[in-house]
C-alpha positions as CSV (number, residue, x, y, z in Angstrom):
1,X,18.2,-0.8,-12.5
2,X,21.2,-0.9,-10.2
3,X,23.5,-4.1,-10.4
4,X,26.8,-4.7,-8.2
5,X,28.9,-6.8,-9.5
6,X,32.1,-8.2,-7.2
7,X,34.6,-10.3,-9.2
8,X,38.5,-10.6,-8.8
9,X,39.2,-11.7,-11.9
10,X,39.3,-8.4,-14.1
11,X,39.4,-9.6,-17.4
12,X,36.1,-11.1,-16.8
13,X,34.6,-8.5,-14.5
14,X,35.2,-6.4,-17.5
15,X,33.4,-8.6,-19.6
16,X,30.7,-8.8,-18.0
17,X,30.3,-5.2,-16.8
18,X,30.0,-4.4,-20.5
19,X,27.7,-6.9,-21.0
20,X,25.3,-5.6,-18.6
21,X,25.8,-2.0,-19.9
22,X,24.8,-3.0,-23.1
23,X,21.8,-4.5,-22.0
24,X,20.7,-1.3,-20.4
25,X,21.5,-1.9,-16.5
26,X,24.3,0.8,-14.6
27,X,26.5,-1.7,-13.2
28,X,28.8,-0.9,-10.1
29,X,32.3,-2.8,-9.9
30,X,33.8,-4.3,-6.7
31,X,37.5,-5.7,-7.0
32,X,37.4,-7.5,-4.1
33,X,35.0,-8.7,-1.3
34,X,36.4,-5.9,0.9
35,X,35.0,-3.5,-1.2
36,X,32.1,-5.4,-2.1
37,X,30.7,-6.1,1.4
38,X,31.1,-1.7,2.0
39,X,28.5,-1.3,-1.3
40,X,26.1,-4.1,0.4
41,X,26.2,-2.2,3.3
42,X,25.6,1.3,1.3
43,X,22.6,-0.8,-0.2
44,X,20.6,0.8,-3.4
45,X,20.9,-1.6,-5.7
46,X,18.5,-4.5,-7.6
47,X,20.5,-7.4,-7.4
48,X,24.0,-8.7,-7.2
49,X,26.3,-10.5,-8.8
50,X,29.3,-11.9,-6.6
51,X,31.8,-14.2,-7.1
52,X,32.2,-17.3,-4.9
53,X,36.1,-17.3,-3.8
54,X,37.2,-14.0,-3.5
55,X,40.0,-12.2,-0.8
56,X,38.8,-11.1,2.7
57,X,34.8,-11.8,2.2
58,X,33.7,-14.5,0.3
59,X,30.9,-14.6,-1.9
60,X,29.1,-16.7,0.4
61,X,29.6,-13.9,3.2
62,X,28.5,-11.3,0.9
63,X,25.0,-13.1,0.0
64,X,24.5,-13.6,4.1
65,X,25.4,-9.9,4.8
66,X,22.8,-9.2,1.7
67,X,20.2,-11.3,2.5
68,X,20.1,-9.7,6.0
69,X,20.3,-6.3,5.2
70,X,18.4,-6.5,2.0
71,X,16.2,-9.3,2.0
72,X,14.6,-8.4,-1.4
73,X,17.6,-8.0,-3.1
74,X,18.1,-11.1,-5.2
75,X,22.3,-12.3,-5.5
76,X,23.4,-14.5,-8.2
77,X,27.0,-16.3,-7.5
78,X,29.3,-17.0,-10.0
79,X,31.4,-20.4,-9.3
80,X,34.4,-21.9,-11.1
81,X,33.8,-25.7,-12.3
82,X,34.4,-28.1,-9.5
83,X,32.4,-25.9,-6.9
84,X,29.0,-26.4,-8.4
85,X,28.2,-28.2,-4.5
86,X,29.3,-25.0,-2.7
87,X,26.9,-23.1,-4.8
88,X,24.2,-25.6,-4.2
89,X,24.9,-24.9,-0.8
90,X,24.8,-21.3,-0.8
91,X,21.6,-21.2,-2.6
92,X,19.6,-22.8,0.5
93,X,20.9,-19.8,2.4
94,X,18.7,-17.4,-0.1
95,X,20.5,-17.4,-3.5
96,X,18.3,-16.7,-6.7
97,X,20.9,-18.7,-8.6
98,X,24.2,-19.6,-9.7
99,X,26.4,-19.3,-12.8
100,X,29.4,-21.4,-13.8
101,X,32.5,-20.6,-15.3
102,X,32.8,-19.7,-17.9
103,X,29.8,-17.8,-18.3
104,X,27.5,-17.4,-21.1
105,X,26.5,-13.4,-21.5
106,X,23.3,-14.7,-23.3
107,X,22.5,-17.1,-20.3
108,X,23.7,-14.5,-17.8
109,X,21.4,-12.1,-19.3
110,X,18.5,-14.5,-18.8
111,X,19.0,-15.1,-15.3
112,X,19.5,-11.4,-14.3
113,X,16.1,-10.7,-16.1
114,X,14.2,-13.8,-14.4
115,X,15.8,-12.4,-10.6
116,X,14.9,-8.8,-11.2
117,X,11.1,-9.8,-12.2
118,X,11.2,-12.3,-9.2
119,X,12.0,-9.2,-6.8
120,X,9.5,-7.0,-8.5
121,X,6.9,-9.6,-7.8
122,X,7.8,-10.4,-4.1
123,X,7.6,-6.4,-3.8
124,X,4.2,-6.5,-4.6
125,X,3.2,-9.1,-2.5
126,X,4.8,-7.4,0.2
127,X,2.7,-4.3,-0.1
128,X,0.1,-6.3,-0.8
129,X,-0.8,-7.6,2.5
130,X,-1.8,-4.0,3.9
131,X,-3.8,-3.2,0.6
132,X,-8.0,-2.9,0.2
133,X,-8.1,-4.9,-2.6
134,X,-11.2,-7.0,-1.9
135,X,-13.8,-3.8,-1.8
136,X,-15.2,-2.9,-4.9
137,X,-14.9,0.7,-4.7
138,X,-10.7,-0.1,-5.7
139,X,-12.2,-1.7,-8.5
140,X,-11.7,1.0,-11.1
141,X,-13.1,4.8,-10.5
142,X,-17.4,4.6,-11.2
143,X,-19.2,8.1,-11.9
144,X,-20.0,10.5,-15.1
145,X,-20.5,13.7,-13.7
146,X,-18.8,16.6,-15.0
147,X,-16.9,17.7,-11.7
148,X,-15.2,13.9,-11.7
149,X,-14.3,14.3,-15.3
150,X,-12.5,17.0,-14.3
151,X,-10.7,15.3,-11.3
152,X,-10.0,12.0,-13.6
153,X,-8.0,14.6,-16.3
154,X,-6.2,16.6,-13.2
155,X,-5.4,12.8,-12.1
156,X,-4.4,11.6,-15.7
157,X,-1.6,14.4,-16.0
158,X,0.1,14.1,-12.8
159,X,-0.3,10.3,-13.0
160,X,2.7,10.8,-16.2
161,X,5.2,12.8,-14.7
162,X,7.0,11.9,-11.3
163,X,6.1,14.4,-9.1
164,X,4.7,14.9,-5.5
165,X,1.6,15.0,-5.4
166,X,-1.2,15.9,-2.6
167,X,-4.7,14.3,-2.7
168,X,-7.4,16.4,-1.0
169,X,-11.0,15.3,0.1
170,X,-13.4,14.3,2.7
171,X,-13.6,11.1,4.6
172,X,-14.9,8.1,2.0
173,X,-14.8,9.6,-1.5
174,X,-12.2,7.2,-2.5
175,X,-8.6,9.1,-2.2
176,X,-6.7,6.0,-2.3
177,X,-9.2,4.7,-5.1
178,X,-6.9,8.2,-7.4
179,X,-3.5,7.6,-5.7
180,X,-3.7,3.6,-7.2
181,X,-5.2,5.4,-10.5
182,X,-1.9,7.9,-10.3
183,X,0.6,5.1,-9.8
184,X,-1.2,2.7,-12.4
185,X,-1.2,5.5,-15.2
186,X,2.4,6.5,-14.4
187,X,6.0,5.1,-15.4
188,X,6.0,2.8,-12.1
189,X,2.6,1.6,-12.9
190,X,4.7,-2.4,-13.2
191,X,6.1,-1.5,-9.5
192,X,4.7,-1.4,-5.5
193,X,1.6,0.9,-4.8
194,X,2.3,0.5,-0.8
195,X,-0.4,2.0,1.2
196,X,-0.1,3.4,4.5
197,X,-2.5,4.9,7.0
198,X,-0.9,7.4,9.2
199,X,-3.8,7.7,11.3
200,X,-4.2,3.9,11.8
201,X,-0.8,3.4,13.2
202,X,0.5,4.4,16.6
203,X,2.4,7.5,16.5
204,X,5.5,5.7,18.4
205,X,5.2,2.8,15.6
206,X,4.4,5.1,12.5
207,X,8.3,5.5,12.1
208,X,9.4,1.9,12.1
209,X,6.6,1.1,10.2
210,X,7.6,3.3,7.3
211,X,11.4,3.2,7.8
212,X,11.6,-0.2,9.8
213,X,14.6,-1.2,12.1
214,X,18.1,-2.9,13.2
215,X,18.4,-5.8,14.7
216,X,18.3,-5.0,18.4
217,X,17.0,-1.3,18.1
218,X,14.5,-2.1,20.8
219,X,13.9,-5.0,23.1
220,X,11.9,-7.6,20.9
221,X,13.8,-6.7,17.7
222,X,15.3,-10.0,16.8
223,X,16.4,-9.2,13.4
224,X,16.3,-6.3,10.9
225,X,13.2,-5.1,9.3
226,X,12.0,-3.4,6.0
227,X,10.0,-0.7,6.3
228,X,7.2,0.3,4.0
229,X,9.6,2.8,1.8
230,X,11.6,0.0,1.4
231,X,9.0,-2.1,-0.2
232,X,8.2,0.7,-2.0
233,X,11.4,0.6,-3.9
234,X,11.2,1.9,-8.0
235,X,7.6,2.0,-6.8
236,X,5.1,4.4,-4.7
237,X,4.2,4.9,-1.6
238,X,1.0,6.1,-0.4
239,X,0.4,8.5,3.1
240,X,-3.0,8.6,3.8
241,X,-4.1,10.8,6.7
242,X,-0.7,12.7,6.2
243,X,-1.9,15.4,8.4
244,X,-2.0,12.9,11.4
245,X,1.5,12.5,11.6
246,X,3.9,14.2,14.3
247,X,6.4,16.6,13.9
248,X,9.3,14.8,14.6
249,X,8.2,12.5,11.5
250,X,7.7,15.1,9.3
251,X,11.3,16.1,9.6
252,X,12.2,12.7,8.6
253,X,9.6,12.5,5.9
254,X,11.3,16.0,4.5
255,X,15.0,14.9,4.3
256,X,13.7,11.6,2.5
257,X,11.7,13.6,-0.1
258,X,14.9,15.6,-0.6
259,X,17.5,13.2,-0.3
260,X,16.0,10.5,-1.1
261,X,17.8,8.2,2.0
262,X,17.2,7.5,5.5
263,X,18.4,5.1,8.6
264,X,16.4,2.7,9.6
265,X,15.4,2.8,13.8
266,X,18.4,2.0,15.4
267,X,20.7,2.2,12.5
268,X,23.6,4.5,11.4
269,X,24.2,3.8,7.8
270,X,21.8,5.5,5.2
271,X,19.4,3.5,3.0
272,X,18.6,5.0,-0.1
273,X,15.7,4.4,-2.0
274,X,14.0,5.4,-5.3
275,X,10.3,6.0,-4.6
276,X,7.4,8.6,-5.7
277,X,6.1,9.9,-2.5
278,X,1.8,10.3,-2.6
279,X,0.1,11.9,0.1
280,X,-3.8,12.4,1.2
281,X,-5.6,14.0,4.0
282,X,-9.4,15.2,4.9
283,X,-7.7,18.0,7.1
284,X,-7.0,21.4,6.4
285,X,-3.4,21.9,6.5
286,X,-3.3,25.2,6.3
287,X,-4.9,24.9,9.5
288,X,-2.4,22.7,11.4
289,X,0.3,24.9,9.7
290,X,-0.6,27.7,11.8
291,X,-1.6,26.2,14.9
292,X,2.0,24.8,14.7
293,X,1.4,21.1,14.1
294,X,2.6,20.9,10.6
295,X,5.4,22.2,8.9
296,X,5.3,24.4,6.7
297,X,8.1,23.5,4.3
298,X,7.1,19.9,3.8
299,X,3.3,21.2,2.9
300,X,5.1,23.4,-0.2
301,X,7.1,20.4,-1.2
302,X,4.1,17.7,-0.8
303,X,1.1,20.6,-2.2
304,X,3.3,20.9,-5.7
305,X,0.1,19.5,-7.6
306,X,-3.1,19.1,-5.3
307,X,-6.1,17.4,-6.5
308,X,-9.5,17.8,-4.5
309,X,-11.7,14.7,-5.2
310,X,-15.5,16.7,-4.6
311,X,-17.8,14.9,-2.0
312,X,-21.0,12.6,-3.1
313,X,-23.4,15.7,-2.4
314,X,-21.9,17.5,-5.2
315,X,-21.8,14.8,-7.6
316,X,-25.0,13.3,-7.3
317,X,-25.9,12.0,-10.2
318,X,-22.7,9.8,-10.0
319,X,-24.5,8.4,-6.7
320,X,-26.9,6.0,-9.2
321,X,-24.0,4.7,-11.2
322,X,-21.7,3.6,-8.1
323,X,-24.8,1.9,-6.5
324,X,-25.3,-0.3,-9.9
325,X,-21.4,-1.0,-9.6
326,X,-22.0,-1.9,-5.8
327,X,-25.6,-4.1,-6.4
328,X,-23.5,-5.9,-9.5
329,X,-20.5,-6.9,-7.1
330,X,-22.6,-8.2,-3.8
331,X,-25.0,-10.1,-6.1
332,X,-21.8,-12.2,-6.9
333,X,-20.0,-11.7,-3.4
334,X,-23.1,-13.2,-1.7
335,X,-24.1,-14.9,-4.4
336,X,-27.6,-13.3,-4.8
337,X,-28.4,-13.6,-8.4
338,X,-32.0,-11.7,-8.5
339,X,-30.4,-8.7,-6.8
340,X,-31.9,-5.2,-7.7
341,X,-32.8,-2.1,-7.1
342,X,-36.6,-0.8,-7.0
343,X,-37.1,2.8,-8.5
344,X,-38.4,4.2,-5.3
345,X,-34.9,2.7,-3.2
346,X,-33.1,4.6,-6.3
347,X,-35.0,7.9,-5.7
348,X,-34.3,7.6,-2.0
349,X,-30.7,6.7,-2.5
350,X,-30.0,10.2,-4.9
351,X,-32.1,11.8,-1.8
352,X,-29.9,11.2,0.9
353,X,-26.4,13.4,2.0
354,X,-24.0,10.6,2.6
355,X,-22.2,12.2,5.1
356,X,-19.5,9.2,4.5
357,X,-19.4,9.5,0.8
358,X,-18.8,6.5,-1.1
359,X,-17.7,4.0,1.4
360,X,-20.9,4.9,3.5
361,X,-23.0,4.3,0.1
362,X,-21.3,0.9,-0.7
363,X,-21.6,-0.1,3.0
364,X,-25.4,0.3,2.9
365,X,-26.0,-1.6,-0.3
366,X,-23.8,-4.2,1.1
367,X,-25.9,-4.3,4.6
368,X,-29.0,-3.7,2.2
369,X,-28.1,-6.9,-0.3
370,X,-27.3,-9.3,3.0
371,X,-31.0,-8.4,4.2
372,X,-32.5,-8.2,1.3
373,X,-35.4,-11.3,0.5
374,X,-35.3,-14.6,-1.5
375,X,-36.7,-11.8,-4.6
376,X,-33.3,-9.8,-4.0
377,X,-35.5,-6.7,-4.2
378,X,-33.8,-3.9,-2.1
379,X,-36.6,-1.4,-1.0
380,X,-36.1,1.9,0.6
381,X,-37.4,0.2,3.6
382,X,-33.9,-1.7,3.6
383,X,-31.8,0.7,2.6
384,X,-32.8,2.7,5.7
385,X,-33.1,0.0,8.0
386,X,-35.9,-0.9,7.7
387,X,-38.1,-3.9,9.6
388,X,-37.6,-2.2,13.0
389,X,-33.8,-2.3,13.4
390,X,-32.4,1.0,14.2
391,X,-30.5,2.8,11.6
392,X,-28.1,5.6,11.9
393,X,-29.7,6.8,8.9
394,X,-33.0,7.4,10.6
395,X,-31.7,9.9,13.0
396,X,-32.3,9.4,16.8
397,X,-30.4,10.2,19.8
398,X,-27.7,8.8,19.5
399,X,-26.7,10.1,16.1
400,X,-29.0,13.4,15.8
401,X,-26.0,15.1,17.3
402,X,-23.3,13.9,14.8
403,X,-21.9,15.9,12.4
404,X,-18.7,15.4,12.3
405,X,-18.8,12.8,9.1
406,X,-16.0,10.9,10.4
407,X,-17.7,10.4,13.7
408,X,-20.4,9.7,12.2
409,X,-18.8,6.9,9.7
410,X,-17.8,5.8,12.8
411,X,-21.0,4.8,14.2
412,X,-22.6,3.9,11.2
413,X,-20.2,0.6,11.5
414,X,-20.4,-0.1,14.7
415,X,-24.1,-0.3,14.1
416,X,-23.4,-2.6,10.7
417,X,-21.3,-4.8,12.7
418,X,-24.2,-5.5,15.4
419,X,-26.7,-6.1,12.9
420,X,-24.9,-8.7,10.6
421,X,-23.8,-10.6,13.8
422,X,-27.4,-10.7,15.1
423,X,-28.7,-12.4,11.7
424,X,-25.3,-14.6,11.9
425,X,-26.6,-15.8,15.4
426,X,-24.0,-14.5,16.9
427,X,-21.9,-16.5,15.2
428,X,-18.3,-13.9,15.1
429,X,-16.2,-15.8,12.5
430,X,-18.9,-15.6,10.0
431,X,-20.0,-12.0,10.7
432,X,-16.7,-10.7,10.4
433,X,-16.4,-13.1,7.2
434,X,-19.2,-11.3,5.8
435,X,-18.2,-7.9,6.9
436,X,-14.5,-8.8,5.4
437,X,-13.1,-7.9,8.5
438,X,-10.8,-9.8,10.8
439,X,-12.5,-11.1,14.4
440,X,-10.1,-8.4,16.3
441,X,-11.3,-5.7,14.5
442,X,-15.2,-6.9,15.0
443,X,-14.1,-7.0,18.8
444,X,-13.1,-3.4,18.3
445,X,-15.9,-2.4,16.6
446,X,-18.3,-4.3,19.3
447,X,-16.5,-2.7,22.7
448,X,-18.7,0.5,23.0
449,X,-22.1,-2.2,23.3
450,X,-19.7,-4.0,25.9
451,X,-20.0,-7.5,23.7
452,X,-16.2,-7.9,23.7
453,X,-15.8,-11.7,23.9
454,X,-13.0,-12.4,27.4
């Protein structure tokens, strides 16, 4: 952990440095607030230590410059006795906490621990916002075949070292289910897993989402922004869909994963960052390498260790296990205590190809345990949509043609979304409550039957 440390007074700035060392944290020295406010600006550090009265920039200058710049950084001030109300002051404008002369190296200790664990946990609730975490298939990984076995033990050595590491499979078998296992079992495991959906992003926002922006980069940027590497800080970053992004991007991505800095949108001055860099993608690369839409170079650096995470059909008899895991979750989620499976919907569930993998499985025992009966049996009947509603899983002619998985994922919730809004009555909120979706996106997902609400 990085600490800057700005005091005037030597004697004590010596003091202190030491006592910091000792404790285990590389601490960088600033003489003078001159000084001082050019390392705030160079950024790459965990918190900050600056006195209050100091020559050209104050410490109260230095914690506004901070706060702007580097919101999550927490800043401690030191204060002489008799300017306790000045510190007071500064706190309101974002200061952890302050520490009066003449300071106890015991105490001080204790409040730099208490700020760096307060940033570690703002970090995660950061990323947490754009994270799955409600879906039971991020839960913990669910199977015993032999092929995942194999996967899990690939995933349990690269999960210990720092490197790169690419994560291979189709649509739905859970690739950000292994990265979250990678980063748990690693050294960062107690820092940010930040997720990131290339594909799901814009390509004109995909860079200030993961490297965020100046204040006045564009029209509408009031004030500086964090990006997703940011957050990621002494933590991990996820790329899903890596193979989506442009190649303008990748450039940018490639000088990051070598240099380990960037500049923000707008910006000139670099901001470094320590993060482990994860990727995923369902696309052959080697594919878009030589049709010219991915470079070749940042594949090599990203492909170091690869792991392939096999589809559902070739690991069926992990398809029984992970539809237990799904029945047990829903009969709390919809509080269905009598919730089962009959042998015959088991035999039909181990008989059908699941195009979408896991997520389609879990989505159809979801859809299966809302329309299930006051007995909470789930028949086949159910599971393939039964009692006259159309089912993608029936076939037809709208979805004989599909085989794109994808594609086909797609329509499989587009279908799930008119369903559970028909037995809600139409009622929006609560389908897309049930769906744990947000209304916009159940607008999006009911434009192609024109039911798009004005």
């Amino acid at each position: 952990m990085r600490i800057l440390l700005a005091e005037d007074r030597a004697s004590l700035r010596m003091v202190l440095a030491e006592t910091l060392t000792r404790a285990g944290y590389q601490v960088v020295e600033a003489a003078e607030g001159r000084a001082a406010m050019a390392l705030v600006e160079e950024g790459g550090f965990d918190l900050a230590l600056f006195d209050l009265k100091m020559p050209v920039y104050s410490g109260t200058q230095l914690l506004l410059a901070s706060r702007e710049r580097w919101p999550l950084v927490p800043v401690v001030l030191l204060t002489a006795y008799g300017s306790v109300e000045v510190a007071v002051s500064a706190m309101k404008s974002g200061a952890f906490d302050f520490l009066s002369k003449p300071i106890d190296t015991d105490h001080l200790l204790m409040v730099v621990k208490r700020a760096l664990d307060a940033s570690r946990q703002e970090r995660r609730h950061e990323s947490l916002e754009t994270e799955l975490g409600r879906s039971p298939v991020f839960q913990g990984i669910v199977g015993a075949s032999e092929v995942l076995r194999r996967v899990q033990e690939e995933a349990a050595k690269i999960a210990r070292t720092d490197t790169t590491c690419l994560i291979l499979g189709e649509t739905g078998v859970g690739k950000e289910l292994f990265a979250r296992a990678i980063h748990d079992g690693g050294p960062r495991r107690d820092e940010p897993f930040v997720p990131v959906n290339c594909a799901a992003i814009p390509a004109t926002l995909l860079e200030n989402e993961l490297f965020g922006h100046e204040k006045g980069a564009y029209t509408g940027a009031h004030e500086s922004r964090m990006g997703r590497f940011e957050l990621a800080h002494r933590g991990t970053i996820f790329l899903d869909e890596i193979g989506e992004m442009g190649p303008e991007l990748q450039a940018k991505l490639l000088r990051v994963l070598e240099e380990k800095r960037f500049t923000r949108v707008g910006g000139t001055r670099p901001v470094i960052v320590d993060v482990r860099v994860l990727c995923a993608t369902n696309r052959d690369l080697a594919e878009l390498i030589r049709a010219k839409l991915f470079r070749e170079d940042l594949y090599y650096r990203l492909s170091a260790f690869p792991i392939r995470i096999p589809p559902l059909r070739e690991r069926r008899e992990d398809i029984l296990p992970l539809a237990s895991h799904f029945v047990n979750h829903f009969r709390q989620e919809i509080a269905k205590p009598s919730l089962h499976l009959l042998p015959e919907a088991e035999s039909w569930l181990v008989s059908q190809p699941w195009p979408g993998n896991v997520r389609e499985l879990m989505n159809r025992i979801e859809r299966a345990a809302i329309l299930a009966e006051a007995d909470g049996a789930i028949t086949p009947a159910i599971l393939a949509g039964g009692g006259g509603v159309f089912s993608p899983a029936l076939g037809g002619p709208r979805f004989s043609s599909l085989q794109d998985p994808e594609e086909w994922l797609r329509e499989e919730e587009r279908w799930r979304a008119v369903e559970i809004l028909r037995r809600c009555g139409g009622d929006r909120r609560r389908a897309a409550r049930i769906l744990g979706i947000t209304p916009l996106r159940m607008n999006e997902l009911l434009a192609p039957q024109g039911q798009v609400e004005p």
